[in-house]
TIRO-5592 format. One record per atom (N, C-alpha, C, CB): residue in one letter; x, y, z. Coordinates in steps of 0.1 Angstrom, whole numbers, plus 5000, padded with zeros to 4 digits. Last residue first. Glycine has a CB too. Example, Ala and Ser with C-alpha at 12.3 -4.5 7.8 and 13.67 -1.06 7.14 Angstrom:
<recs>
s512849785071
s513749895071
s512950005079
s514149945057
a513249435078
a512349555078
a513249675078
a511349555090
</recs>
This chain:
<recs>
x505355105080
x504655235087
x505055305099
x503455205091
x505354835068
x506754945070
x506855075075
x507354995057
x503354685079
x504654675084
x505654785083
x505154575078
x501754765053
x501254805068
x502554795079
x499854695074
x502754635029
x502954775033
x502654815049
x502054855024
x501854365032
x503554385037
x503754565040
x504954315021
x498854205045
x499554345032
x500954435040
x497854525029
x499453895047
x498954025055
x499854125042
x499554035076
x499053655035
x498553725039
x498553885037
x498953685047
x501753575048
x501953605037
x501053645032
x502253525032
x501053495073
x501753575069
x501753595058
x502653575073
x498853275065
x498753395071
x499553505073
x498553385079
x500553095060
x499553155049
x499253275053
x498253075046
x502053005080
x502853055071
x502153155057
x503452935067
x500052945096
x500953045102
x501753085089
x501852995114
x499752715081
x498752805086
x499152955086
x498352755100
x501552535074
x500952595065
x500052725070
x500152485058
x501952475110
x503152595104
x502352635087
x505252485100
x499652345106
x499552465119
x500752555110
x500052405141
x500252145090
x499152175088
x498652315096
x498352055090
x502451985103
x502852055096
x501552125090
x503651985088
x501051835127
x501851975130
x502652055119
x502851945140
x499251735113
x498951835121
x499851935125
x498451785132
x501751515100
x500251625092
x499951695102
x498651545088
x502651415130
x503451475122
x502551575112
x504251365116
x500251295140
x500551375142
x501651505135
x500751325150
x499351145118
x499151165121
x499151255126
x499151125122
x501850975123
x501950995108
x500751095111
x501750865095
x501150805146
x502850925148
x502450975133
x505150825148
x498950695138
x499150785150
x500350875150
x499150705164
x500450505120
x499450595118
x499250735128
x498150505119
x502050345141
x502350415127
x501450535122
x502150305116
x500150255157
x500850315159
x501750375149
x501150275165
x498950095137
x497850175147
x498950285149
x497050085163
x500749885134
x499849975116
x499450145126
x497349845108
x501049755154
x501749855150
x501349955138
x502849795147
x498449645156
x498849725168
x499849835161
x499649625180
x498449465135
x497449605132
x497649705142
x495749575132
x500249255140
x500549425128
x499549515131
x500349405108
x498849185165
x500149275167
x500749345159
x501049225171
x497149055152
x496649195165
x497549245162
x496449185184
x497748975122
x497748985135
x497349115140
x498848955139
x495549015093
x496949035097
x496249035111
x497949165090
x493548975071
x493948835080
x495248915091
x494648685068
x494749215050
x493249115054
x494148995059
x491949065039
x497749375053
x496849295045
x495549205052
x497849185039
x498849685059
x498549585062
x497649475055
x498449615071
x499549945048
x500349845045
x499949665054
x501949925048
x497750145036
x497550085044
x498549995036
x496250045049
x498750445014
x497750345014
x498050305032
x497950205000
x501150575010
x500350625017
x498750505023
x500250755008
x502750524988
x501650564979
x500750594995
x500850414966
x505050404995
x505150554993
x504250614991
x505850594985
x504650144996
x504850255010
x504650355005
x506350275018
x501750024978
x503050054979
x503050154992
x503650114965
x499949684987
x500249824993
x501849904988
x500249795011
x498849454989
x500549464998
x500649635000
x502349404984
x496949454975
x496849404986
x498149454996
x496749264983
x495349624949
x497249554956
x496949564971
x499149674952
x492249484945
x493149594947
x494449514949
x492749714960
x490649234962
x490349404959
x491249514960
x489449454967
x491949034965
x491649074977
x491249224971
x492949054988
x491248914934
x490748804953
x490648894962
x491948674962
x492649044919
x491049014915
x490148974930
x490948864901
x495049094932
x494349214929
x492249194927
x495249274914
x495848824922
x496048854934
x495048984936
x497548884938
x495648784896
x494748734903
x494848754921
x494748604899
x497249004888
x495948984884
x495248904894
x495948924872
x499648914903
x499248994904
x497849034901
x500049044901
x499748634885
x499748644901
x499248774905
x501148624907
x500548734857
x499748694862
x499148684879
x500048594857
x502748874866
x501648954857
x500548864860
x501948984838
x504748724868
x504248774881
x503048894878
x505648824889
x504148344858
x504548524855
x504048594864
x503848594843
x504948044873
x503348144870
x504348274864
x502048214890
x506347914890
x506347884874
x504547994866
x506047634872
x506347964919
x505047864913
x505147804896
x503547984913
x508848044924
x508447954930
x507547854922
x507847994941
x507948314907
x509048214903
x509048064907
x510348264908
x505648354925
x505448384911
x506848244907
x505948594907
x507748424949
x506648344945
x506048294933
x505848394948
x509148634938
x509548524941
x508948454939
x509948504949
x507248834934
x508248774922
x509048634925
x509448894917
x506148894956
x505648874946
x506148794934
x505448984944
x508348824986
x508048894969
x507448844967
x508848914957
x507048645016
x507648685001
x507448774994
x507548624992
x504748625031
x505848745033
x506748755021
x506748715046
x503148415033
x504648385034
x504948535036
x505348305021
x500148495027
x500748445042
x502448415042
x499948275046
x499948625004
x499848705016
x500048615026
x498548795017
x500948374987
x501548504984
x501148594996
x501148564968
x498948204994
x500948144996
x501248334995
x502048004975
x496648334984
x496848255000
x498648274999
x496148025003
x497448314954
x497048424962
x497248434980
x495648424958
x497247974952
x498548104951
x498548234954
x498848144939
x494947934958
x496247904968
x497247984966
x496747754968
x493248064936
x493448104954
x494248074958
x492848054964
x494547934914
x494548094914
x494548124934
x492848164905
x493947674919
x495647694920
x495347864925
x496847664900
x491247714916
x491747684931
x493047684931
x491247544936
x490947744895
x490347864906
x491347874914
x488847844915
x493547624871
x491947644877
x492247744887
x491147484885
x495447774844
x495247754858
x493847754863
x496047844865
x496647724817
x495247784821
x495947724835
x493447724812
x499247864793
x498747794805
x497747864809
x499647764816
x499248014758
x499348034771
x498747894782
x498548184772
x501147924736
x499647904742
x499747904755
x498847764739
x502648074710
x503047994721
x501747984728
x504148044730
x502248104674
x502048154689
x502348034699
x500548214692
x504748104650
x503748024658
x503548094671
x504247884660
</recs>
């Protein structure tokens, strides 16, 4: 026998979406909180704010979410800016490093 999946209206779908980017929780917590699967939540989280909203760190994205304070986007700003600089200054050593490598090593031994 199949089991039948639960329907949820719009409006559970939004609030649950809302609860999940205004608390700061896991995903999974929430999810657990609500009695939802976190396959689900995610779906409809992804369907409302276009995409994973949360952002993985490592993937480089923006880790700030629609609605966030002056003061995350202050820090987002400043994050960026040091991340930023750090690429430029490793983008001068690729430079210098291409260019040596470059140069025809026979002319050196002359």
């Amino acid at each position: 026998m199949s089991k039948k999946r639960p329907t949820y209206t719009e409006e559970f779908r939004r609030d649950a979406v809302e609860l999940l980017r205004a608390s700061g929780k896991p995903l999974s917590q929430i999810a657990r909180e609500l009695g939802v699967s976190q396959a689900s939540l995610r779906k409809w989280r992804d369907a409302l704010l276009g995409g994973s909203a949360g952002g993985d760190p490592g993937a480089g994205g923006s880790r700030i979410e629609p609605g966030a304070s002056a003061k995350e986007l202050w820090v987002e700003n400043q994050r960026l800016v040091r991340e930023n600089i750090h690429l430029k200054r490793q983008r001068e050593i690729l430079k210098k490093a291409a260019s040596i490598l470059a140069e025809d090593p026979q002319l050196g031994m002359r």
